[in-house]
C-alpha positions as CSV (number, residue, x, y, z in Angstrom):
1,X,0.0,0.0,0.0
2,X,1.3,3.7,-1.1
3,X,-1.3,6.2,0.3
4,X,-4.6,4.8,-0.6
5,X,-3.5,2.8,-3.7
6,X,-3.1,-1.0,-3.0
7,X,-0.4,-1.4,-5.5
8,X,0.2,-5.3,-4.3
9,X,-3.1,-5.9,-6.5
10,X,-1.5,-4.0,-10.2
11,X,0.7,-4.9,-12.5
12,X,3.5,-3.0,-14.1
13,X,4.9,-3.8,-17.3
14,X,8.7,-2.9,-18.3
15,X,9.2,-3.3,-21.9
16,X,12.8,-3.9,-22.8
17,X,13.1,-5.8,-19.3
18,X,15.3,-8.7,-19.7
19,X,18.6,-6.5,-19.4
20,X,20.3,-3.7,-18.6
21,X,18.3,-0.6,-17.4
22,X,14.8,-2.3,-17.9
23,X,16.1,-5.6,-15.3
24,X,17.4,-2.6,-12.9
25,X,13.7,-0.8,-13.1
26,X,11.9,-3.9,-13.0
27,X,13.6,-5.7,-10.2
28,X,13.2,-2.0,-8.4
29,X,9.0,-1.5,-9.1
30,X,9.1,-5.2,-7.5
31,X,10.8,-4.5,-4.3
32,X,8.4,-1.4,-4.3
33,X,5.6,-4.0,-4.2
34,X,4.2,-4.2,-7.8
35,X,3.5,-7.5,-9.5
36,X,6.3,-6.9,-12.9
37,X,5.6,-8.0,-16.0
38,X,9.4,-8.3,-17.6
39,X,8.7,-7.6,-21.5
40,X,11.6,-8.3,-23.7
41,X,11.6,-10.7,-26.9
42,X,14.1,-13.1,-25.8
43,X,12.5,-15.3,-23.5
44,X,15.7,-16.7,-21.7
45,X,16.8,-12.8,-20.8
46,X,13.0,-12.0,-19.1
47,X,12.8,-15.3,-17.2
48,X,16.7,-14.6,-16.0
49,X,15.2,-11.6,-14.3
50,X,12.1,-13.0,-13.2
51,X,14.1,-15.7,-11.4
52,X,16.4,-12.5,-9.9
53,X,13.2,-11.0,-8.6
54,X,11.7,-14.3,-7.5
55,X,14.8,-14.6,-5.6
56,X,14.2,-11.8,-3.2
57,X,10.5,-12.3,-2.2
58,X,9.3,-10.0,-5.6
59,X,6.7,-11.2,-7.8
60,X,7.6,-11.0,-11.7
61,X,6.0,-13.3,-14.6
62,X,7.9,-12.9,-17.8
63,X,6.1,-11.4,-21.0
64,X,7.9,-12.4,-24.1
65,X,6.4,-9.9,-27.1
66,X,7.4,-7.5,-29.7
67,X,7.5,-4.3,-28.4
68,X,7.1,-2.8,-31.4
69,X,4.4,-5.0,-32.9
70,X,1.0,-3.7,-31.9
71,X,-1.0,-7.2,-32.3
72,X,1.6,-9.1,-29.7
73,X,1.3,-6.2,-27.6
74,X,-2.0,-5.8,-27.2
75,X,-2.4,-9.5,-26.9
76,X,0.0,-9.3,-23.9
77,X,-1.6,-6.5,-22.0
78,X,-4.4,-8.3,-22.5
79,X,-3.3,-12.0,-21.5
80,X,-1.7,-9.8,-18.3
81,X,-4.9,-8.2,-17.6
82,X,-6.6,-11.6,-17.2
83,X,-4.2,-13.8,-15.7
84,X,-2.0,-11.6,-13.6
85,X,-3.8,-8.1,-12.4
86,X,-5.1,-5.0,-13.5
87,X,-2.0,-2.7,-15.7
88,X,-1.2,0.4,-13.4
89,X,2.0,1.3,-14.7
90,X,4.0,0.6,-17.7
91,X,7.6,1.5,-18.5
92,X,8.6,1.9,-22.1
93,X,11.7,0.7,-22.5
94,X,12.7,-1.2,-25.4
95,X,15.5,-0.1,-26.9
96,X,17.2,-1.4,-30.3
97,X,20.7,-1.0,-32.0
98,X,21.8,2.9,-31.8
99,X,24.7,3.1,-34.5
100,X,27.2,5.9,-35.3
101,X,26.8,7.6,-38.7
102,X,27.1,11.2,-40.0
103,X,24.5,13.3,-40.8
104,X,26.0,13.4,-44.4
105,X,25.4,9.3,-44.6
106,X,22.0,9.2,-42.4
107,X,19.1,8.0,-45.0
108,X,15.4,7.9,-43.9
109,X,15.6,4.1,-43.1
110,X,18.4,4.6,-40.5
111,X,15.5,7.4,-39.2
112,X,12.8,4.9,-39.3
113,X,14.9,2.2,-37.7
114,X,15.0,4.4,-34.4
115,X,11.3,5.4,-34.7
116,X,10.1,1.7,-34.6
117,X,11.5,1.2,-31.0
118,X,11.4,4.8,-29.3
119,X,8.2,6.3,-31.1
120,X,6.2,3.2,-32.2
121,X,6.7,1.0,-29.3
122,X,5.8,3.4,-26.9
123,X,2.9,4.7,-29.2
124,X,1.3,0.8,-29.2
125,X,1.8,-0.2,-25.4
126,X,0.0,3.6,-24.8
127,X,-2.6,2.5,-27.1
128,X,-2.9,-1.0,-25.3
129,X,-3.2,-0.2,-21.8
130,X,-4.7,2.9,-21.6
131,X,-8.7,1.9,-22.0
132,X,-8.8,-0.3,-18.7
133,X,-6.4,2.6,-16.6
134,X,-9.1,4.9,-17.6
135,X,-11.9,2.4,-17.2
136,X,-10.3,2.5,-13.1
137,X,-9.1,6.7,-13.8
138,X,-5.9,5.3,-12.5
139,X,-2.8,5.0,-14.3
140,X,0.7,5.7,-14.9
141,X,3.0,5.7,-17.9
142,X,7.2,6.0,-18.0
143,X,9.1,6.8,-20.9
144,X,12.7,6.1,-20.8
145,X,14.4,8.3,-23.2
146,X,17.7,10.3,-23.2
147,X,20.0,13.1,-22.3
148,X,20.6,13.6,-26.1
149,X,17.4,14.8,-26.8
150,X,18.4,18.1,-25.4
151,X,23.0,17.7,-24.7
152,X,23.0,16.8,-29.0
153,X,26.2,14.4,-29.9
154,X,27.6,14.2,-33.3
155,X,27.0,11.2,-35.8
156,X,23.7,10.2,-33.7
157,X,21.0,12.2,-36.2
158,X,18.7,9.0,-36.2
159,X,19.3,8.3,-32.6
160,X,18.5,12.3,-31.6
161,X,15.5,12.7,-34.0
162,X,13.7,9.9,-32.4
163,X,14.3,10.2,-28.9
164,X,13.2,13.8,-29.5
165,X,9.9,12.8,-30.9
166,X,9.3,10.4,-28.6
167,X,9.0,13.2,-25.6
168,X,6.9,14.8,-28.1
169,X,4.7,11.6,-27.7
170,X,5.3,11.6,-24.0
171,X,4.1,15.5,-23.6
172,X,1.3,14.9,-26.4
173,X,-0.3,11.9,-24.1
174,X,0.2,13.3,-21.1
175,X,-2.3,16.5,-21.6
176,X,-5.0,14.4,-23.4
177,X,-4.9,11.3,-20.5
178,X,-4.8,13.9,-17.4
179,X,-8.7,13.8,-17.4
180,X,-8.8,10.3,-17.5
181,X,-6.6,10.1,-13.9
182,X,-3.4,8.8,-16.1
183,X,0.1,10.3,-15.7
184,X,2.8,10.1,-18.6
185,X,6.2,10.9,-17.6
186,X,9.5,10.9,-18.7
187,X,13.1,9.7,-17.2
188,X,16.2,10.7,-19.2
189,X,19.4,9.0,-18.2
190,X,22.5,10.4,-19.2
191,X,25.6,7.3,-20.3
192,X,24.6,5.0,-18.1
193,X,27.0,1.9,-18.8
194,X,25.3,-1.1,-19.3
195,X,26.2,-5.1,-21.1
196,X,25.8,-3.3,-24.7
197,X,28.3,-0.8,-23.4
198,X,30.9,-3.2,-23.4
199,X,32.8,-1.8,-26.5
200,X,32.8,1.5,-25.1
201,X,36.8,2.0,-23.9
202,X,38.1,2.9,-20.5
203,X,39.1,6.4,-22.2
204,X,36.1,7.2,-23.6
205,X,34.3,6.3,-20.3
206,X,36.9,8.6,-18.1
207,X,36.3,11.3,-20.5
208,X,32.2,11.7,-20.4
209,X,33.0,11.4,-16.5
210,X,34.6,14.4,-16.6
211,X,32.0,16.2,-17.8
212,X,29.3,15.6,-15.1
213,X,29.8,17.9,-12.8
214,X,29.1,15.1,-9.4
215,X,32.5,13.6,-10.8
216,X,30.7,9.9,-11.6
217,X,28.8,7.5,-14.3
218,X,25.4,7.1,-14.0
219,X,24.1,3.7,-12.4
220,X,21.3,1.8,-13.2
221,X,19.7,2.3,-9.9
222,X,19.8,5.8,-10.3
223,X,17.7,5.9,-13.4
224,X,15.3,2.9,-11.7
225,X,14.3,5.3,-8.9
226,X,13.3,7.9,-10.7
227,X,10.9,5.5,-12.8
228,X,9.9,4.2,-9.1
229,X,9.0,8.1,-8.2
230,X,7.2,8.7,-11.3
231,X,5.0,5.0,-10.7
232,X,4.2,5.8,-7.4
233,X,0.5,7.3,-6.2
234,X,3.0,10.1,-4.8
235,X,3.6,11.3,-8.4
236,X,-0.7,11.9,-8.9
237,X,0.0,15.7,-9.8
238,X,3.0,15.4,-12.0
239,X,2.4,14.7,-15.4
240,X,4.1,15.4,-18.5
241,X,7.6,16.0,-16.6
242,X,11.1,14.8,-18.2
243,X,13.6,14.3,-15.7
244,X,17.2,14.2,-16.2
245,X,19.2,11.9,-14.4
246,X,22.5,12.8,-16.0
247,X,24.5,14.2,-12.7
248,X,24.4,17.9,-13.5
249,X,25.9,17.0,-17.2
250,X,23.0,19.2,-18.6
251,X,23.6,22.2,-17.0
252,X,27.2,22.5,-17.9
């Protein structure tokens, strides 16, 4: 229980669960008491964290699905709906390959590539659990999307133009569901290292730490408990928000 809202009897989905930043977010919502869905299309990752979660007295069932494909989504949400609990929060997640090019050699494709996971994934989960959180005028939504919508790198255009659409999506939902008692949100990590990181050379990492002014990396716990803020009933009057958890890098 969080104020008044029994969150022991709703479910929150993390899509892009089964690693990295979405295993650190779901494993936190689960300690906070929510039943987690762990999304991610490869079955063995999900049920790795499920087991982690299982492990410490959480309760997690794995839900292997497309983010991206709106049929397998919305058959999820709706196979969670009737077997595990009511949706109350979901976290969008799901995150694809992000690679390096120059603006010079970025096509449309490369473009669309990026929409697919930070603009249509996120567009279909919306689409899918919203009806029942209005049907119970009690909801929240988490986007997950990035420092470089707003501190721009070079040779990322495909990476930057989507994850600043996407908190146009976020902003977009979150003023037509506030009637409707549903909160969309945004969390925007700054280099947070993570497995798909592991190319990423000592060097490089000591250099971006020297840019954030409280003189360390991000960790994935960081990043989890401001999802676990913006999930709680505490977060009922903040609604399309974007918080940076970057260390200061923003402001300097």
């Amino acid at each position: 229980m969080i104020g008044n809202v029994d969150i022991s009897g709703l479910a929150a989905i993390v899509t892009g669960g089964g690693g990295g930043l979405g295993a650190a977010i779901c494993s936190r919502l689960a300690a906070d008491g929510w039943t987690v869905v762990v999304n991610d299309i490869d079955a063995a990752a999900a049920d790795r964290v499920v087991a982690s979660i299982d492990g410490f007295g959480g309760a997690a069932v794995s839900g292997v699905a497309d983010a991206t494909d709106a049929g397998a989504v919305t058959d999820l949400v709706g196979d969670v709906e009737s077997r595990v609990a009511p949706v109350g929060v979901a976290v969008l997640n799901a995150t694809g390959p992000q690679p390096n090019r120059a603006f010079a050699d970025t096509q449309w494709p490369d473009v669309a590539d990026e929409l697919e996971f930070f603009v249509r994934s996120p567009l279909v989960m919306t689409h899918a659990v919203v009806p029942a959180m209005a049907a119970r005028r009690w909801g929240r939504i988490v986007h997950i999307d990035s420092e470089v919508s707003t501190k721009v790198p070079g040779h990322r255009t495909a990476y930057v133009t989507a994850k600043a659409a996407q908190v146009g999506l976020m902003r977009s939902a979150a003023v037509e569901l506030a009637p409707d008692g549903i909160t969309v949100n945004s969390v925007a990590p700054g280099f947070v290292p993570v497995t798909r990181h592991d190319d990423v050379s000592a060097d490089d990492r000591e250099a971006y730490r020297r840019t954030v002014p409280v003189g360390r990396l991000g960790e994935v716990d960081d990043v989890a408990a401001a999802v676990a803020f913006f999930a709680s009933p505490d977060a009922g009057f903040v609604t399309g928000q974007r918080l940076v958890v970057d260390g200061g890098r923003h402001l300097v």
